[in-house]
C-alpha positions as CSV (number, residue, x, y, z in Angstrom):
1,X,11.0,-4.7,5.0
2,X,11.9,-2.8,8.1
3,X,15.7,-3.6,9.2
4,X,16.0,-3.0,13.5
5,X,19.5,-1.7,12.8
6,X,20.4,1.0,9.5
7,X,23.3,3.5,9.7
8,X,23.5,6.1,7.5
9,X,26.5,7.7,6.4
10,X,27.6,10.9,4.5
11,X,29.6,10.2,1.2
12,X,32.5,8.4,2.0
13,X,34.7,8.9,-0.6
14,X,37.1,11.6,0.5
15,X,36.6,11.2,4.3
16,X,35.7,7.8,5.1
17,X,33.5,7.4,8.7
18,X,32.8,3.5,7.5
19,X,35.2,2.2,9.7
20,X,34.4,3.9,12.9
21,X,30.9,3.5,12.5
22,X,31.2,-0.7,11.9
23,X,33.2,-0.2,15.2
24,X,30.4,1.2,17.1
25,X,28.0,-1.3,16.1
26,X,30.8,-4.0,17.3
27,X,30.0,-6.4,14.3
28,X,31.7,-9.6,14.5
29,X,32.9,-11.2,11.2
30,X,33.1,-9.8,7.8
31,X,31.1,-7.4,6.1
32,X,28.9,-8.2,3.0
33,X,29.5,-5.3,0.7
34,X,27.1,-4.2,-2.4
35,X,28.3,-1.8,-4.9
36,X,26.3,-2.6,-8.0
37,X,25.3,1.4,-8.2
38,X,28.9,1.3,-9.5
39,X,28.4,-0.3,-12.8
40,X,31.1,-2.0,-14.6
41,X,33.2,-0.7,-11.8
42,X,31.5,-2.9,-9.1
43,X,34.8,-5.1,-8.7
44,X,36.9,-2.1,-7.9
45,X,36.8,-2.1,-3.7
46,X,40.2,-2.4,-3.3
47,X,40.3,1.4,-1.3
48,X,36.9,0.2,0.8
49,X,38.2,-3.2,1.3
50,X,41.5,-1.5,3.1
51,X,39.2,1.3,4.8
52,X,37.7,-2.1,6.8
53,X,40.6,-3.9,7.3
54,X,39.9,-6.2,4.3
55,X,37.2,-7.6,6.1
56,X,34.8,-8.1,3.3
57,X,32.9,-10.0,0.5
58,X,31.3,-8.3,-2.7
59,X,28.3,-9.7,-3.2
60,X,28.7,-8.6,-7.0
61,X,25.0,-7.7,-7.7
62,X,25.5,-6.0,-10.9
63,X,27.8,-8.8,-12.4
64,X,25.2,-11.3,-10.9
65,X,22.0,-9.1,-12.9
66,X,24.1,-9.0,-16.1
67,X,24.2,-13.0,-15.5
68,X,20.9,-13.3,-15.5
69,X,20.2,-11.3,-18.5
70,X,22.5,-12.8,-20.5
71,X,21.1,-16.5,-19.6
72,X,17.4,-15.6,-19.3
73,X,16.5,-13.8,-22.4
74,X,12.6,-13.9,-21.5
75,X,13.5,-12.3,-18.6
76,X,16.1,-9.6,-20.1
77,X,13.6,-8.2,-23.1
78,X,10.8,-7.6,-20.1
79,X,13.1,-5.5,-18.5
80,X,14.2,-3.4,-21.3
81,X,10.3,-3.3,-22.0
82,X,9.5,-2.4,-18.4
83,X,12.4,0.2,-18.8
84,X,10.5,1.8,-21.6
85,X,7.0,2.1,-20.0
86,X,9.5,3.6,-17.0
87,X,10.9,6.2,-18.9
88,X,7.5,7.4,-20.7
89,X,6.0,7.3,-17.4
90,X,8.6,9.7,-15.9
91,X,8.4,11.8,-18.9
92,X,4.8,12.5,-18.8
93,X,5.7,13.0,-14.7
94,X,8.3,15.9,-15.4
95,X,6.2,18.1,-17.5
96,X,3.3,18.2,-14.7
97,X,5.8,18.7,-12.2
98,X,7.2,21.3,-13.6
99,X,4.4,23.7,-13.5
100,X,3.1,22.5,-10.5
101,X,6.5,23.2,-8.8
102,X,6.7,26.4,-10.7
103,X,3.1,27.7,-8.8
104,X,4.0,26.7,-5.6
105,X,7.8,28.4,-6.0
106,X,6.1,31.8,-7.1
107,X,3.7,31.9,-4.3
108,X,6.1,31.0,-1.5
109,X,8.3,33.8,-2.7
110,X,5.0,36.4,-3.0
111,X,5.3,38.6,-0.1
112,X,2.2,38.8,2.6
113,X,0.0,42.1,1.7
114,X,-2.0,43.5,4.9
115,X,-5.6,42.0,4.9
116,X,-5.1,38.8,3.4
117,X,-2.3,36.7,4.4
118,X,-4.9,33.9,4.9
119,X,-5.4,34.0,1.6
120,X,-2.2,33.7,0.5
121,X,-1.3,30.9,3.0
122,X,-4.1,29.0,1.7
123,X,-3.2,29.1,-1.7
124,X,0.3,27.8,-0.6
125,X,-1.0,25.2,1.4
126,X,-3.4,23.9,-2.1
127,X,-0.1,24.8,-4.6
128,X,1.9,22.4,-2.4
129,X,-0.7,20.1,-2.1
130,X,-0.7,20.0,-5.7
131,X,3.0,18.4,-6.0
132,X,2.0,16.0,-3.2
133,X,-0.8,15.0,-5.1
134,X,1.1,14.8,-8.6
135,X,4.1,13.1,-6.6
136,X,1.6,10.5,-5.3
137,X,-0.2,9.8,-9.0
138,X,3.4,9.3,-10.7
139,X,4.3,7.0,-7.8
140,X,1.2,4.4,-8.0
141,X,1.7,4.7,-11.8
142,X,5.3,3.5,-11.1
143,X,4.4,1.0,-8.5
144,X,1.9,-0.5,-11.2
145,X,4.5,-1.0,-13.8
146,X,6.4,-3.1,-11.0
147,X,3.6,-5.0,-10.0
148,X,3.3,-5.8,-13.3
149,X,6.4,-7.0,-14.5
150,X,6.5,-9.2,-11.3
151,X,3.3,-10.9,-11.6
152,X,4.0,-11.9,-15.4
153,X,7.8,-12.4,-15.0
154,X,7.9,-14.3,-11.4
155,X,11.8,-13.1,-11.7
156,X,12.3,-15.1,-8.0
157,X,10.8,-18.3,-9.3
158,X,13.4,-18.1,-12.2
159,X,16.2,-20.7,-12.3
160,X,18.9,-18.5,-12.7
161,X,18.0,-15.8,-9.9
162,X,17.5,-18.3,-7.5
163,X,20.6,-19.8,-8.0
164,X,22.2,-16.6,-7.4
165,X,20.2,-15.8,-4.4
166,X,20.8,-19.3,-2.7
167,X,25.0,-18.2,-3.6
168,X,24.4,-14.7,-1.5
169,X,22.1,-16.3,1.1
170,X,25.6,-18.6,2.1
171,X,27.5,-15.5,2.2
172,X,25.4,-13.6,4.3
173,X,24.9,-16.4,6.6
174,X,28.5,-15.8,7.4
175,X,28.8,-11.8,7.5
176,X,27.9,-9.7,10.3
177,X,26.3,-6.9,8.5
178,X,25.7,-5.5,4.9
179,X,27.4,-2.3,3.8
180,X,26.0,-0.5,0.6
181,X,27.7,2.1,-1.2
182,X,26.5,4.4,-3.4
183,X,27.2,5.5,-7.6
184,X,24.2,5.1,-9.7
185,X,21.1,4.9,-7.4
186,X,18.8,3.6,-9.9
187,X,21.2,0.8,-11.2
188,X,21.2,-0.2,-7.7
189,X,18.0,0.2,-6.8
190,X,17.2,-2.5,-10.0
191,X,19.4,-4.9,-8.8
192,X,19.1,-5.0,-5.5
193,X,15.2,-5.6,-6.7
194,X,15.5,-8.0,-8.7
195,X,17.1,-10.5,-6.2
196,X,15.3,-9.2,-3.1
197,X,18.6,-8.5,-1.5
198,X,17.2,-7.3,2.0
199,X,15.3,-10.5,2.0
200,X,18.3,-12.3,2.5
201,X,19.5,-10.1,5.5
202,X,17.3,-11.0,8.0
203,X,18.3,-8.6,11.0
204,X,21.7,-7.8,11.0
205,X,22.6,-4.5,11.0
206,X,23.1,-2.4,7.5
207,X,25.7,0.6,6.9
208,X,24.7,2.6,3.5
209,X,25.9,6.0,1.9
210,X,24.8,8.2,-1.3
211,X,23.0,6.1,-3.7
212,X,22.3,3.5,-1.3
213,X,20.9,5.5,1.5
214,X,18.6,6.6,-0.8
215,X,18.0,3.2,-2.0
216,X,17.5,1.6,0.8
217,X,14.2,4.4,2.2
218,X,10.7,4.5,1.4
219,X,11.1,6.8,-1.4
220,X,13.6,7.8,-3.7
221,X,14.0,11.2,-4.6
222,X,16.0,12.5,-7.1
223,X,17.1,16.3,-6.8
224,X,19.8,19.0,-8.0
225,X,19.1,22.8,-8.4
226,X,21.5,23.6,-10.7
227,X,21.5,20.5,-13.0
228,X,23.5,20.4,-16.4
229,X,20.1,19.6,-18.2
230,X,16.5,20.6,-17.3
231,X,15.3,22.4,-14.6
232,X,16.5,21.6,-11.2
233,X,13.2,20.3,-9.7
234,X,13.4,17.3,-7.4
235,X,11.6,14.4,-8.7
236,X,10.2,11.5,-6.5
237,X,11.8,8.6,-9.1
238,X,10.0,6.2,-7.4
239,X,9.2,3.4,-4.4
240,X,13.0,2.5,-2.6
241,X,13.9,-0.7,-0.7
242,X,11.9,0.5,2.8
243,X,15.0,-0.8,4.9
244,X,13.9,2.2,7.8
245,X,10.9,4.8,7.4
246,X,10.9,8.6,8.8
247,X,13.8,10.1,6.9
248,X,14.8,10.9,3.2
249,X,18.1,11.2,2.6
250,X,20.0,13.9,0.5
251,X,23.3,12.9,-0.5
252,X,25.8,15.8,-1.1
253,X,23.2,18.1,-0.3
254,X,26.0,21.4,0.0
255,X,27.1,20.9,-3.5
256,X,23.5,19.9,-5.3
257,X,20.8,22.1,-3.8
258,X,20.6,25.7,-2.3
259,X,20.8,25.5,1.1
260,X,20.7,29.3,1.5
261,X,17.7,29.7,-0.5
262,X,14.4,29.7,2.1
263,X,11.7,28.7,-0.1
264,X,13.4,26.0,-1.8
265,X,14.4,24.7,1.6
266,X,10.7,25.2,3.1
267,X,9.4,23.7,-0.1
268,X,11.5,20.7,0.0
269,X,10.9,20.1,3.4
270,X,6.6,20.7,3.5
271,X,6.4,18.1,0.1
272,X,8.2,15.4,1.4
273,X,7.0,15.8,4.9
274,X,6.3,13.9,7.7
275,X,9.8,12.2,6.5
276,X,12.9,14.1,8.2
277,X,14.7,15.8,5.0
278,X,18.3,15.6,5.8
279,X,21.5,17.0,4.3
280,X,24.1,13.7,4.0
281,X,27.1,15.5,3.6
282,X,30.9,14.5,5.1
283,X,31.3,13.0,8.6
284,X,27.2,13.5,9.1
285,X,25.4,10.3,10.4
286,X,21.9,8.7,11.4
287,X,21.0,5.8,13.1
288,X,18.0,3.8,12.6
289,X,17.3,1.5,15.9
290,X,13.9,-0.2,14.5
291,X,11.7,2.5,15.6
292,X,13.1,5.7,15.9
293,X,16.1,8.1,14.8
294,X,19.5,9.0,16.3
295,X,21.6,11.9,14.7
296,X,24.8,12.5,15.1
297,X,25.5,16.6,16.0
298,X,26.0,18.2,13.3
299,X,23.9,16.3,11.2
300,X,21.1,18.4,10.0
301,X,17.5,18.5,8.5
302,X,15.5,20.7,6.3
303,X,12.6,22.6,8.0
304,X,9.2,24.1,7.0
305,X,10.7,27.3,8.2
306,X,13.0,27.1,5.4
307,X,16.2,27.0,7.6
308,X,18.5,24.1,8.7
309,X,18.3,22.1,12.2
310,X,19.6,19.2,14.1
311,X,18.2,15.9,13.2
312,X,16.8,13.9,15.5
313,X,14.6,11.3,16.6
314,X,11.3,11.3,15.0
């Protein structure tokens, strides 16, 4: 569901632009506030709730889903189940990918040889291709699993969720805009599913950073190249909320991937392309108007080229 107004925001933890940018949008009344991606922690807005002027009202998501599953135990053991199939799935995903993103890596950094750079370029183009392919396969397997559990579970019709989305439908009615913050994408990403938050929006404006930009785009991506554990490829986890279209957001992108490094850079920006790649780091900013893209200066996008540039409209 497209949203006509979405501001994104770097992470906001440290230096906090939230304010500023609610000021901007001149929203009148309080803020709706979802931060489910922060677990058992979700009650603990205190320090946002002071950043705004203590104009806001949790929506409490994650204590609303743990509500549900303790009351609708059909419901609960099909998600753990649809969990499962989730987790084999992007098993399965990660060992393909990995050699896939290993071909493409070593050709990129092959060096042209007189005679037969066409050659070479064309094996780039199919090696890249590859992923693009592979990301697309893992994707409608994912999608499938969703479709799934929705056409057997019906989780909207269910007592329970509907009488938690007619409680958040009241408290948007009287909010000016929705603010999501970020922690655990996918425990956000869940939730917010399950009740079809953005359903309940309707067209005011929305302000998101870290896990829920991500959440919130066509296409979650999960990436780090220097992870604790396995091997630093990004991995497209799977289908996101589709508040806006045209850019994929990457959250702390300084400290998880290597900006310096060309071929990652090109490589991240030629998979995920046409989608504007950009580096969400402090005080950086995008606006979303319905149909195009604003970035604030400063606020910068991977390129094919392999170097960094000004975001823009797209």
């Amino acid at each position: 569901m497209i949203h006509h107004r979405v501001v994104l925001l770097g992470p906001q933890r440290l230096q906090p632009t939230l304010n500023k940018a609610v000021a901007a949008a001149r929203v009148s009344g309080p803020l709706a506030a979802i931060t489910a991606g922060w677990e058992e922690r979700e009650s603990e807005d205190q320090e946002m709730r002071d950043h705004l002027g203590g104009h806001t009202i949790n929506l409490r998501v994650y204590d609303r889903a743990e509500d549900v599953m303790r009351r609708d135990p059909e419901l609960n053991a099909a998600i753990r189940e649809r969990q499962d199939r989730l987790r084999v799935q992007h098993d399965l995903y990660r060992v393909r990918l990995a050699h896939a993103m290993a071909a493409a890596r070593e050709l990129l950094h092959r060096e042209q040889t007189d005679g037969y750079s066409e050659m070479l370029n064309a094996e780039r183009e199919a090696a890249i291709e590859a992923v693009r392919t592979l990301d697309g396969f893992h994707l409608m397997k994912v999608v499938d699993v969703h479709h799934e559990f929705e056409d057997r579970l019906r989780p909207l019709e269910r007592s329970i969720v509907e009488h938690h989305r007619r409680e958040m439908a009241h408290i948007l009615n009287d909010c000016g805009a929705l603010c999501v913050a970020g922690g655990h994408v996918v425990a956000l990403l869940h939730r917010m599913r399950l009740f079809d938050v953005l359903g309940l929006v309707e067209h005011k404006p929305i302000f998101a950073w870290s896990a829920g930009a991500m959440a919130l785009g066509e296409r979650v991506v999960l990436f780090h190249d220097n992870p604790p554990q396995g091997t630093g490829n990004a991995e497209l986890f799977e289908e996101g909320l589709s508040a806006y279209s045209g850019v994929l957001p990457l959250p702390h992108a300084r400290h998880r991937l290597h900006l310096h490094d060309r071929t990652r850079v090109a490589l991240m920006a030629r998979r995920f392309a046409p989608a504007q790649v950009v580096a969400f780091d402090a005080l950086t900013r995008m606006e979303w108007n319905g149909s195009s893209w604003h970035g604030d200066k400063g606020t910068l996008r991977l390129t094919e080229g392999g170097v960094m540039t000004q975001a823009g409209a797209a």
